[in-house]
C-alpha positions, 0 to 999 in steps of 0.5 A: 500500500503506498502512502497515499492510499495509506493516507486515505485509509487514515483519514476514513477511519479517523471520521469513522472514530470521530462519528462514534464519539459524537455519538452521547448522552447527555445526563441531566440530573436536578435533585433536592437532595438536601430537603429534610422531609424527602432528602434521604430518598432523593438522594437514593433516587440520584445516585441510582440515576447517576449510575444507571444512565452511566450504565446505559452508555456503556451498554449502546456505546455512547459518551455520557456527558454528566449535569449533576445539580444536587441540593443547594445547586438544584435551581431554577437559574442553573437549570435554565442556563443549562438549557439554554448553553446545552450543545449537542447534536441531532445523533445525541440522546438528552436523558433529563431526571428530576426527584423532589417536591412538585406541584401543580396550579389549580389555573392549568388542567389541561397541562397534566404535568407537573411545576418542578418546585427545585430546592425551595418553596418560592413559587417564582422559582418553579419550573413546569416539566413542559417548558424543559420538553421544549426547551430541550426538543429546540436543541435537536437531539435524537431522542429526549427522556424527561423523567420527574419523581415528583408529586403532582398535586394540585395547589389549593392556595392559589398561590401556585401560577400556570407557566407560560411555555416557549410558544408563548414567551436507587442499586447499579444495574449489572447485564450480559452482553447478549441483553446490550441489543435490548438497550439499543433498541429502546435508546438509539433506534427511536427518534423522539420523546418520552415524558413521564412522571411518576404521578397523574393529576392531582396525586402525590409521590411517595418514596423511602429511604431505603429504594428511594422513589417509588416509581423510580424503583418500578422504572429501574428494575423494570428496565432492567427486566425488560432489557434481559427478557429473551422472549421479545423485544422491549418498547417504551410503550410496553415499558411505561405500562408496566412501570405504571401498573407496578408503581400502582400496586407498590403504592397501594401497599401503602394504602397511596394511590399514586398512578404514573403520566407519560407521553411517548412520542416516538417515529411518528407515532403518539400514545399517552397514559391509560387509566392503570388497573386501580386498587381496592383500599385494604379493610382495617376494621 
């Protein structure tokens, strides 16, 4: 081979290396950690986030780019900037997780997801999980997954205010390289988004100190279980009903009742939550 094919060779595998290290996922974690009714459990919740998208880098070979914020960093003006500095590009996946406190004006009904609180109780500070969707869906990545371990409540002073969008101004997860090819069909075969969180309408979140949030634990494990199943290929859609249907069933040993909301937007194709089969209250009596 003489040099100047040698040189050629060179060149084509350097944009061949150069293509696969574009290729990232973007990891953006926002979580009170430092609240003392529900810091414990938050804390559980990032360092299991933290290290399950790491994991899922490995899995499918992309870069993991880290935006951790945690207790006092967990801001509406740190989140914001980061929104608006974020690069990546239309080959990226944006993995954005929120755990801690989360409310919902009694104004806005037909937006069914919730205000971030972040780490404070000022409501000028609050952030609505759909302005981070359109924030990030300007930035053209590939796929986009917003997922908030929050409560959903709605607010009945009165003090919490509809949010104006743009258009109007917990253990790491361990699996055998046969099972990778379940993780790149869920996360980089699709195009589009998946916004979930862990409670509909008017409902709250629970969690502990020992899993962390409730729905989290469901997402992760079932994640895990359906990326390891021999028996099919996982989807979103399939993965968000099952994820719904447990937190429904962990929840109700508490006697909570607390029924997850998600939207998966995915190749052209739009499905949103259906009613999760509901639980009867236990008799204590």
């Amino acid at each position: 081979m003489n040099k100047y094919r040698l040189f050629i060779v060179v060149c084509l595998f350097l944009l061949l290396w150069q293509g696969v290290q574009a290729q990232r996922i973007h990891e953006i974690l926002f979580c009170n950690t430092i609240d003392r009714s529900i810091g414990k459990s938050v804390e559980i919740d990032n360092d299991r986030a933290l290290d399950e998208i790491g994991c899922i880098g490995g899995y499918i070979g992309y870069e993991v780019v880290e935006h951790v914020y945690q207790g006092k960093d967990c801001t509406r003006k740190n989140l914001i900037n980061l929104l608006e500095t974020l690069e990546c590009s239309n080959k990226d996946i944006i993995f954005f997780y929120y755990s801690g406190h989360g409310v919902h004006a009694n104004t806005n009904f037909e937006d069914k997801l919730p205000q971030m609180c972040m780490n404070t109780n000022i409501e000028s500070q609050f952030v609505p999980v759909h302005l981070v969707d359109e924030m990030l869906a300007k930035k053209g990545p590939k796929l986009r997954i917003i997922m908030t371990d929050c409560c959903n409540s709605i607010d009945q002073s009165g003090i919490v205010q509809a949010k104006d969008g743009l258009a109007m101004e917990r253990g790491v997860t361990v699996i055998k390289s046969t099972h990778q090819a379940n993780y790149r069909k869920l996360f980089t075969e699709p195009s589009g988004s998946v916004i979930v969180t862990s409670s509909k309408l008017g409902q709250s979140s629970i969690g502990n100190t020992l899993y962390g949030g409730c729905f989290s634990y469901a997402f992760w494990d079932l994640l895990l279980k359906e990326c390891s199943s021999t028996t099919g290929t996982p989807t979103w859609n399939d993965l968000m009903k099952k994820v719904q249907e447990t937190t429904v069933n962990i929840a109700s040993r508490y006697n909570h009742p607390q029924e997850p909301y998600y939207v998966v937007n995915l190749n052209g194709n739009n499905s949103s939550s259906t009613n999760a089969p509901s639980y009867t209250t236990p008799n204590t009596t």
